[in-house]
C-alpha positions as CSV (number, residue, x, y, z in Angstrom):
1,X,156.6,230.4,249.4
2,X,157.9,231.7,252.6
3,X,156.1,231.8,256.5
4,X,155.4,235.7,255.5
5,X,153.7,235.3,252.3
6,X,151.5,232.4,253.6
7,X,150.6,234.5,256.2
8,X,149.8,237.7,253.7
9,X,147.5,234.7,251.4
10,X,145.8,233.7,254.3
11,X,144.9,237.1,255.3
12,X,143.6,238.0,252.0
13,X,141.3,235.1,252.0
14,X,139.9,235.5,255.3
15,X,138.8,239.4,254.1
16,X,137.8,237.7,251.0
17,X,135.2,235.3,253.3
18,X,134.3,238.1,255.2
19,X,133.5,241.0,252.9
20,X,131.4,239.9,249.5
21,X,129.7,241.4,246.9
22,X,126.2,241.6,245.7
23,X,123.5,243.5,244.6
24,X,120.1,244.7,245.9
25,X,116.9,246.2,244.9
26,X,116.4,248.9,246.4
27,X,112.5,248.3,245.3
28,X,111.8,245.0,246.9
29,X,115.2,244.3,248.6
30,X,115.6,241.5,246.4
31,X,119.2,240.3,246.1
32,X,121.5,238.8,243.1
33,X,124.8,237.7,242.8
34,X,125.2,240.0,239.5
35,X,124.1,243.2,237.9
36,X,120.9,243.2,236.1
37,X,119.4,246.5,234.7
38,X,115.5,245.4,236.1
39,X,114.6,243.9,238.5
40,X,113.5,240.2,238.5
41,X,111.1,240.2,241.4
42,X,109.5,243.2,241.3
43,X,110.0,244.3,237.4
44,X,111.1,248.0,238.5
45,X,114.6,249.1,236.5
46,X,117.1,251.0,237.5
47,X,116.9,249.8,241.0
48,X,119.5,247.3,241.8
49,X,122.8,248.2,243.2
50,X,126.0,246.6,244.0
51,X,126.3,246.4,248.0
52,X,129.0,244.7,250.6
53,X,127.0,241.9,252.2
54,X,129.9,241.2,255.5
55,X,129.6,237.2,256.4
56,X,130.3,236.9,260.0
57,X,133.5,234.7,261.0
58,X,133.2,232.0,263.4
59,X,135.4,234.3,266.5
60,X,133.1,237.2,265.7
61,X,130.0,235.0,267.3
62,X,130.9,235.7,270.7
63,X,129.3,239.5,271.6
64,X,131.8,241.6,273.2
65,X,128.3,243.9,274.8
66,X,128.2,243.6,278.4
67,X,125.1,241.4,279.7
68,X,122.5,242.3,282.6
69,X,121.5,239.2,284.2
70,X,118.7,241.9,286.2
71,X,116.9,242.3,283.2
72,X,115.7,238.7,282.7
73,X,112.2,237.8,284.4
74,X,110.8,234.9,285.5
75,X,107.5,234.0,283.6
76,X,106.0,232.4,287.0
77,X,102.6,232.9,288.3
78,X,103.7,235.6,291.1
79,X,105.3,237.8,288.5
80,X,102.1,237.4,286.1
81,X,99.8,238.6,289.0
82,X,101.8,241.4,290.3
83,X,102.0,243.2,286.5
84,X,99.4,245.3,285.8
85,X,97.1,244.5,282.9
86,X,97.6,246.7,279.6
87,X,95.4,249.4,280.2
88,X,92.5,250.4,277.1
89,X,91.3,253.6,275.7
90,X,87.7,253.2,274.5
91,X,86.9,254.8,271.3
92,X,83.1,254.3,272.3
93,X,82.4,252.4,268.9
94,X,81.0,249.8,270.5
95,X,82.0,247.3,267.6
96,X,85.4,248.6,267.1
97,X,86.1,248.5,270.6
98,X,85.2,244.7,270.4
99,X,86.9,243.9,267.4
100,X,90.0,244.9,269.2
101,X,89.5,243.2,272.6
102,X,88.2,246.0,274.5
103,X,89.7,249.3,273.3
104,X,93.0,250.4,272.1
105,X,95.8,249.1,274.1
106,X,98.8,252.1,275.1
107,X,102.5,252.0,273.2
108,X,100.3,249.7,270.4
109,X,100.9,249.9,266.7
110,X,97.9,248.9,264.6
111,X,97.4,248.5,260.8
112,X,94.2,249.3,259.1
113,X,94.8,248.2,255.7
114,X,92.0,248.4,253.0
115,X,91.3,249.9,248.9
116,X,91.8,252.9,248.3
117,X,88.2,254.6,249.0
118,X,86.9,252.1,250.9
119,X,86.2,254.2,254.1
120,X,89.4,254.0,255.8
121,X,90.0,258.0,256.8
122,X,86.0,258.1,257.2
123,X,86.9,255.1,259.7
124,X,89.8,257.1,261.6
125,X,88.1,260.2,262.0
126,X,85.2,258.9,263.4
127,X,87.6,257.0,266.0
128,X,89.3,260.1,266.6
129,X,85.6,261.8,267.6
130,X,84.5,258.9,269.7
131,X,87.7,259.2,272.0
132,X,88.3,263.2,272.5
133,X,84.8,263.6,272.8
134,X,84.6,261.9,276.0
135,X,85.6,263.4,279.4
136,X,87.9,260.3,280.5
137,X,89.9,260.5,277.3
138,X,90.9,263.8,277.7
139,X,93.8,265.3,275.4
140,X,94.9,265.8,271.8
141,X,95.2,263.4,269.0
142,X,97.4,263.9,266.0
143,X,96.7,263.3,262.5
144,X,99.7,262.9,260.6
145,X,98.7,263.0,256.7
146,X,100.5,263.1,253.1
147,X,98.0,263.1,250.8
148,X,94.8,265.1,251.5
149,X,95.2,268.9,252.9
150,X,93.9,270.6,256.1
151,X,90.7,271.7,254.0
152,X,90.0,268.3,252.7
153,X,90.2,267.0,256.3
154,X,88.1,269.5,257.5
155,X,85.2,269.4,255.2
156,X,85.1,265.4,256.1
157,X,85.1,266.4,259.9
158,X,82.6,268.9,259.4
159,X,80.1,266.2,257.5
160,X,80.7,263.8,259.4
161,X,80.1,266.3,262.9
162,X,83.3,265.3,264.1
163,X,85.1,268.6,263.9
164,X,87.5,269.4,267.4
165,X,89.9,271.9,268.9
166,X,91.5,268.7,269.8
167,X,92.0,267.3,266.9
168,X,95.1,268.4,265.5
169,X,96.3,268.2,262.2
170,X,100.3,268.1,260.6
171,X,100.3,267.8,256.7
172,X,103.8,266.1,256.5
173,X,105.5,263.3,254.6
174,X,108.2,263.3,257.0
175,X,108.3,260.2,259.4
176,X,110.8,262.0,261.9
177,X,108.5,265.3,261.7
178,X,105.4,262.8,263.1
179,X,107.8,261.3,265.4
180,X,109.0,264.7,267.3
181,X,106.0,266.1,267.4
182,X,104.6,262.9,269.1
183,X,107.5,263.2,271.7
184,X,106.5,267.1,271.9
185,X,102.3,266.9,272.0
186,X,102.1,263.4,273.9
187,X,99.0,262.7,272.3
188,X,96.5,260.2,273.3
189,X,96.6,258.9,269.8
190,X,98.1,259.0,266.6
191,X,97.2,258.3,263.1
192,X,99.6,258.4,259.8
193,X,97.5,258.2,256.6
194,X,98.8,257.0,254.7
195,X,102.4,255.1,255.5
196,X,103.2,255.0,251.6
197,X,103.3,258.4,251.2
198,X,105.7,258.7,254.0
199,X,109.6,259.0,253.7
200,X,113.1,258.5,255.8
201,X,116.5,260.2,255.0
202,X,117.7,257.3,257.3
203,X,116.6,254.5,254.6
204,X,117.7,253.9,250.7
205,X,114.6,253.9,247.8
206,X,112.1,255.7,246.8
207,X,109.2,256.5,248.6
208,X,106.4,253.8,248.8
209,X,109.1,251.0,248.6
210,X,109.6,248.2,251.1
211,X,112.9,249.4,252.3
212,X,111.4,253.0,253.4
213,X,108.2,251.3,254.8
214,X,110.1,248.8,256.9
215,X,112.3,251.7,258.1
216,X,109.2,253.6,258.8
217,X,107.3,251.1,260.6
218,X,110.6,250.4,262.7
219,X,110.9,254.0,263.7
220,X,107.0,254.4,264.6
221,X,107.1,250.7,266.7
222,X,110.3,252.4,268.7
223,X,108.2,255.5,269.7
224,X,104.9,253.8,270.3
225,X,107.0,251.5,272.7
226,X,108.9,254.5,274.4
227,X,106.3,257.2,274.7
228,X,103.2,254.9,275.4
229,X,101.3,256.6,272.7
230,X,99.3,254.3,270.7
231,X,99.7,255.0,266.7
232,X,97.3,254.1,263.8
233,X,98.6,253.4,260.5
234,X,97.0,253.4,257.4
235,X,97.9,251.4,254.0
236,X,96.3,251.0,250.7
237,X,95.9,247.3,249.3
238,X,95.4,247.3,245.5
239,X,93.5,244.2,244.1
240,X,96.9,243.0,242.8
241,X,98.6,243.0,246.0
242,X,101.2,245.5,245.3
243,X,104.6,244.6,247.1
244,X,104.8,247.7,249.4
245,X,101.4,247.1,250.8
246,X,100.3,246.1,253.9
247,X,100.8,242.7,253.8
248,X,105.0,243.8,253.8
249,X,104.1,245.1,257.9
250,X,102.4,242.4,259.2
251,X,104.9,241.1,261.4
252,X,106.3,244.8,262.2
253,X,102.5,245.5,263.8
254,X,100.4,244.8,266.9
255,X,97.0,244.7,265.3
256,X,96.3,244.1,261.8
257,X,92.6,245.1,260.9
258,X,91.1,244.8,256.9
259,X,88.2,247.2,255.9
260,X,86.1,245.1,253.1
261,X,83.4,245.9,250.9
262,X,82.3,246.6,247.8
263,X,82.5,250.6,246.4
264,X,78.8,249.5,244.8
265,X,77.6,248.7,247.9
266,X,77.3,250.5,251.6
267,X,78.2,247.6,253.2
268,X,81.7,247.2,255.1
269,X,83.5,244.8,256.9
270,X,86.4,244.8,259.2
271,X,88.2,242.0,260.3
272,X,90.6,241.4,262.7
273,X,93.9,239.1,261.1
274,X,96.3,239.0,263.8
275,X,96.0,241.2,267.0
276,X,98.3,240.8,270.0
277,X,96.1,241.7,272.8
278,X,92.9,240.5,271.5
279,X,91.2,237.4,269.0
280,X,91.5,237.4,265.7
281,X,87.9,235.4,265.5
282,X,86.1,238.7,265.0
283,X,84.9,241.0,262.6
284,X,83.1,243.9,263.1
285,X,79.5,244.2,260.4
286,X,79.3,248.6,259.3
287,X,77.1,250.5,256.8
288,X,78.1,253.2,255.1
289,X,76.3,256.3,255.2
290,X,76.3,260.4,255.0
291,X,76.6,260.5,258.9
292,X,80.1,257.8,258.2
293,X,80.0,254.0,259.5
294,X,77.2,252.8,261.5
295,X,77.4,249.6,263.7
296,X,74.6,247.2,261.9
297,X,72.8,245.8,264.5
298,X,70.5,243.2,262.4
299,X,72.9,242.5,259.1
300,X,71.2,239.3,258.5
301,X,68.0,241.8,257.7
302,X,70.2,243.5,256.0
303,X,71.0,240.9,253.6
304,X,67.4,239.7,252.8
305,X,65.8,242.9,252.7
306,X,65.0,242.8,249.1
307,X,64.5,238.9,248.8
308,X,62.5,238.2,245.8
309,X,59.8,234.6,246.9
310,X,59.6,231.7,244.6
311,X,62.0,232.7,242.6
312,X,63.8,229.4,240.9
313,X,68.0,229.8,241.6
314,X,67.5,231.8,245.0
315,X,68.7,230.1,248.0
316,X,69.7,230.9,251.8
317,X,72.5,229.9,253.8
318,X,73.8,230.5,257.2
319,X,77.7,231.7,257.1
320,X,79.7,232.8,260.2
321,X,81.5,236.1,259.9
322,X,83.6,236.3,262.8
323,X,81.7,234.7,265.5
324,X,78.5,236.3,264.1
325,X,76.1,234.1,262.2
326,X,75.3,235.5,259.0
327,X,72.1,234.7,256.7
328,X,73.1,235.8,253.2
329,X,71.2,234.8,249.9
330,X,72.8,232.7,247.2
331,X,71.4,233.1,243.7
332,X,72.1,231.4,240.4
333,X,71.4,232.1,237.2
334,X,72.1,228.6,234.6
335,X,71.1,228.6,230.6
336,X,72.4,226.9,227.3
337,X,76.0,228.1,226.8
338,X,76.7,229.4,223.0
339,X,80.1,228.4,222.6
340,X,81.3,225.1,223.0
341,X,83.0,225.8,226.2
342,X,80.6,226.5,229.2
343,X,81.4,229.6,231.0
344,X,81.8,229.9,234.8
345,X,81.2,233.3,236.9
346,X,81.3,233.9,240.1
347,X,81.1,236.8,242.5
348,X,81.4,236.8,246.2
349,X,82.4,233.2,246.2
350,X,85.9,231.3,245.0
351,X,85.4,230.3,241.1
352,X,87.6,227.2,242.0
353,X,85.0,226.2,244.8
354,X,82.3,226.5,242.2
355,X,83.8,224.6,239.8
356,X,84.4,221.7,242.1
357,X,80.6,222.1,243.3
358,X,79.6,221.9,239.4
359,X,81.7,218.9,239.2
360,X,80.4,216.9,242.2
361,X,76.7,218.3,241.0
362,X,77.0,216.3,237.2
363,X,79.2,213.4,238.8
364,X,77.1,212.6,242.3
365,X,73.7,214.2,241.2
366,X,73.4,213.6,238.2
367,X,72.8,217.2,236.9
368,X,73.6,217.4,233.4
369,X,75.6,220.9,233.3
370,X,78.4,219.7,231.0
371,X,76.4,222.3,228.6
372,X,74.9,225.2,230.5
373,X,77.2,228.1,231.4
374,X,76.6,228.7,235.1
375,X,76.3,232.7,237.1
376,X,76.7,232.7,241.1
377,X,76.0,236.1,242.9
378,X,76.3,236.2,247.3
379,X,73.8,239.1,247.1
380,X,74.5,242.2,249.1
381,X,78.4,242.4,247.9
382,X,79.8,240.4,250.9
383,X,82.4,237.6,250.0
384,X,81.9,233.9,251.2
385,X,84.4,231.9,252.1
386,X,82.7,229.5,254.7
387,X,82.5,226.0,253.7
388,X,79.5,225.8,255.4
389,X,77.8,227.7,252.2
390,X,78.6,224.7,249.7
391,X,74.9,223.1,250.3
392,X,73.5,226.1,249.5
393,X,75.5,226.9,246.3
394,X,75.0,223.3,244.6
395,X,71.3,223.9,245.3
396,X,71.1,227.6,243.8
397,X,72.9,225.9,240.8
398,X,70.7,222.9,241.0
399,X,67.1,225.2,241.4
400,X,68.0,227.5,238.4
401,X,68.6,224.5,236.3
402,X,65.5,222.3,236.9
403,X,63.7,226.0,237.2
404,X,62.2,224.8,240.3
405,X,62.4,226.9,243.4
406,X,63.6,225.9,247.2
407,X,60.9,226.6,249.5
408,X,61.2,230.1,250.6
409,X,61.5,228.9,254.4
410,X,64.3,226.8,254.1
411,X,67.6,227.6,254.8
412,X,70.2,225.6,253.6
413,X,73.8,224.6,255.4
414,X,76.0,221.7,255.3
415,X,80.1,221.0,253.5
416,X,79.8,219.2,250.2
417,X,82.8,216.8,249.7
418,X,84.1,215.5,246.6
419,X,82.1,212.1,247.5
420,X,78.9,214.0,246.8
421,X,78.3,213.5,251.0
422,X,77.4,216.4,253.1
423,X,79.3,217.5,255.8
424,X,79.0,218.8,259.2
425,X,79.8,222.1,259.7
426,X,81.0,224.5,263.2
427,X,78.8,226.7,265.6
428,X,75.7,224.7,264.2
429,X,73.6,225.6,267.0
430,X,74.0,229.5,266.7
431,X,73.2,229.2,262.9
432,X,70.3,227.4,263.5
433,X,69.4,230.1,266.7
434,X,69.8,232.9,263.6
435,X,67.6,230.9,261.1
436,X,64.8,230.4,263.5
437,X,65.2,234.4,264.7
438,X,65.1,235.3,260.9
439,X,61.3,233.5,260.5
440,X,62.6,230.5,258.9
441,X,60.6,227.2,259.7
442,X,63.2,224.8,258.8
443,X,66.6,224.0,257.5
444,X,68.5,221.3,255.9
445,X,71.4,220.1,257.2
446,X,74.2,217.2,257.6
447,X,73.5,214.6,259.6
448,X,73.8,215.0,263.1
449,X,75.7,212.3,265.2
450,X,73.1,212.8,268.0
451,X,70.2,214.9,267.8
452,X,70.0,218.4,269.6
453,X,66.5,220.6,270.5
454,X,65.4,223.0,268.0
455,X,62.9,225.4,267.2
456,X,62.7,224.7,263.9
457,X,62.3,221.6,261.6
458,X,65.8,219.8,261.0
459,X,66.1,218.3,257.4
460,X,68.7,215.8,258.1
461,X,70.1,214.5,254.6
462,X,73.8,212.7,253.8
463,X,74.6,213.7,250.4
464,X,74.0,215.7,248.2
465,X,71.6,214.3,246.1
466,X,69.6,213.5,248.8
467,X,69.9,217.0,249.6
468,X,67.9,218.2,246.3
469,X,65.0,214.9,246.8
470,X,64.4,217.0,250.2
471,X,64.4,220.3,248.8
472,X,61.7,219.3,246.1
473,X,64.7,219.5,243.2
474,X,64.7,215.8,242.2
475,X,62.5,212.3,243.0
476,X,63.4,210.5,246.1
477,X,64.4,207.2,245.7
């Protein structure tokens, strides 16, 4: 082999290196090395497709693109102070404002993610009121929808009183139709409800998949940043977690804000999970009624409105939402299972939790559920994940099985570890603030390390067992 035809098997090897095959989804932009007819990650067929995947050579790492040393800034203490801070439009929901850090910050992108019918345009129109209904937030906003029409919009408004000349409404499912007539209006805000239902010529797939929603997202952060104009975005979340759902944007976004609740029950919750100009400790307590979401001033009431007293498998604990102190009301239901496998139901509260929490109950306690199938319910439709709610749980379970009730006026808090001990929990002197503002005389808790003023009796106990002696479940010893 001559010089030449080296040179010519070189050459083909290099293209070779830097032009390769594969194939993508066009779904889930999941990638193989071969051909398959469905799709292995997402399960959709007919989706994947060969594409030329170029692998950068070692001389093509040095950019060619001319560099601006002027645009680099220091991060000192004189260049902090001289920039102005990120102004706020109020949306005069006093909760909402709060969840976000003070209002809606300009050129942000936020994510309000939630099931379908869970309140979400109800939410958004309501917003939309509260800001163009005030003289200092004067100007348009623009709501940018593809699934519900002008009259479906318009009949909400109307019931909900927030009907407005400057409201204005584009039925579209174009992304770049939303984005030029953002560039045109220069509204003070805009929402797109839903991004799912929203397409790009500019992006491969079908509409709803994470290609378009990425390429959507990307072109809607581009404007927000250029034209100052904050943007709302709304996206479904299916109990399944679907792939193109919200969860795909989270690192695209500013704000990410969840709407919870349960459809059987008026009770919402919004919680803040990552937001970029604010904490993401908060949440935000609503009811919903005929008039839309009201703030809850009192949802500790709330929550114990219809307590039943004396009732054997009723219990109260002290959660934090947020950095709101919750009191919420544990009930369990125990009896003789008919199979020979005990059943286990939860709702509001992890069944894996509640199995551990059986387990230490019949190891530490000596409660003899290896038998009985056991119910839990967190009344009011709200769902628990505070560890500080364990205590509580082992003695619903523990109350319904000796049929013996906790005394209505204790309130129960406290960690249950594996040990059968009771741990400390977090913010212990604001729960105890929202027991004794409640009417509660007392509460059982973990040993404290060093005592602390209260206005109510303090039940100190160390495990669990102890725990039920105290409560009047089982004989001190």
């Amino acid at each position: 082999m001559n010089h030449q035809e080296q040179l010519l098997v070189l050459k083909h090897h290099v293209n070779v290196k830097e032009a390769q095959t594969c194939f993508i989804c066009s779904n889930c932009d999941a990638q193989f090395q071969k051909w398959v007819g469905r799709c292995l990650e997402c399960g959709t067929w007919g989706t994947v497709a060969e594409s030329l995947a170029r692998t950068a050579d070692i001389s093509d790492a040095r950019s060619t693109e001319p560099f601006d040393a002027r645009k680099l800034l220091s991060l000192n203490a004189e260049n902090s102070d001289t920039r102005a801070a990120a102004p706020r439009r109020k949306t005069h929901l006093a909760d909402f404002d709060r969840l976000l850090g003070g209002g809606i910050v300009a050129g942000s992108l936020t994510l309000l993610g939630g099931e379908p019918g869970i309140g979400k345009s109800t939410l958004v129109l309501q917003l939309l009121h509260g800001i163009t209904s005030h003289a200092e937030s004067a100007g348009t906003v623009l709501y940018a929808s593809g699934e519900e029409t002008v009259e479906q919009i318009t009949a909400r408004a109307k019931r909900l009183k927030c009907a407005s000349s400057a409201l204005q409404f584009l039925p579209t499912t174009r992304i770049d139709e939303i984005i030029a007539a953002t560039h045109h209006l220069h509204p003070v805000l805009v929402v797109v409800d839903s991004i799912q239902t929203m397409r790009t010529e500019d992006a491969p797939g079908e509409v709803g998949s994470v290609t378009q929603i990425k390429a959507l997202t990307g072109k809607l952060l581009e404007t927000a940043k250029k034209t100052g104009v904050p943007i709302f975005l709304i996206g479904h979340v299916t109990k399944d977690g679907s792939v193109a759902g919200p969860k795909t944007l989270e690192h695209l976004v500013d704000t990410v804000l969840y709407l919870e609740g349960d459809s059987a029950h008026d009770l919402r919750i919004i919680r803040a999970t990552k937001n970029r100009f604010g904490s993401t400790n908060e949440t935000s307590i609503f009811q919903m009624t005929e008039k839309g979401l009201l703030g809850v001033e009192n949802p500790s009431a709330l929550f114990l409105t219809d307590r039943p007293r004396g009732t054997p498998g009723s219990v109260i604990a002290c959660i934090i939402e947020g950095s709101h102190p919750l009191l919420v009301e544990v009930q369990a239901l125990v009896n003789r299972t008919v199979f020979g496998y005990p059943q286990r139901r939860a709702s509001g509260f992890e069944l894996n939790r509640l199995q551990v929490l059986i387990a230490v109950l019949i190891t530490r306690a000596g409660v003899a559920l290896e038998n009985y199938d056991v119910h839990l319910n967190i009344v009011g439709g709200i769902s628990v994940s505070d560890s500080a709610a364990d205590a509580a749980v082992a003695l619903a379970i523990a109350s319904a099985f000796f049929d013996t009730a906790v005394p209505d006026q204790l309130a129960i808090l406290g960690e249950v570890g594996l040990g059968g001990e009771l741990r400390s929990v977090r913010a212990l002197d604001r729960r105890i603030t929202e027991i004794s503002r409640m009417g509660f005389t007392s509460a059982l808790i973990p040993r404290l390390q060093k005592k602390i003023p209260a206005p109510i009796q303090l039940i100190e106990s160390g495990t669990i067992k102890d725990a039920l002696a105290r409560a009047g479940l089982l004989e001190r010893k």
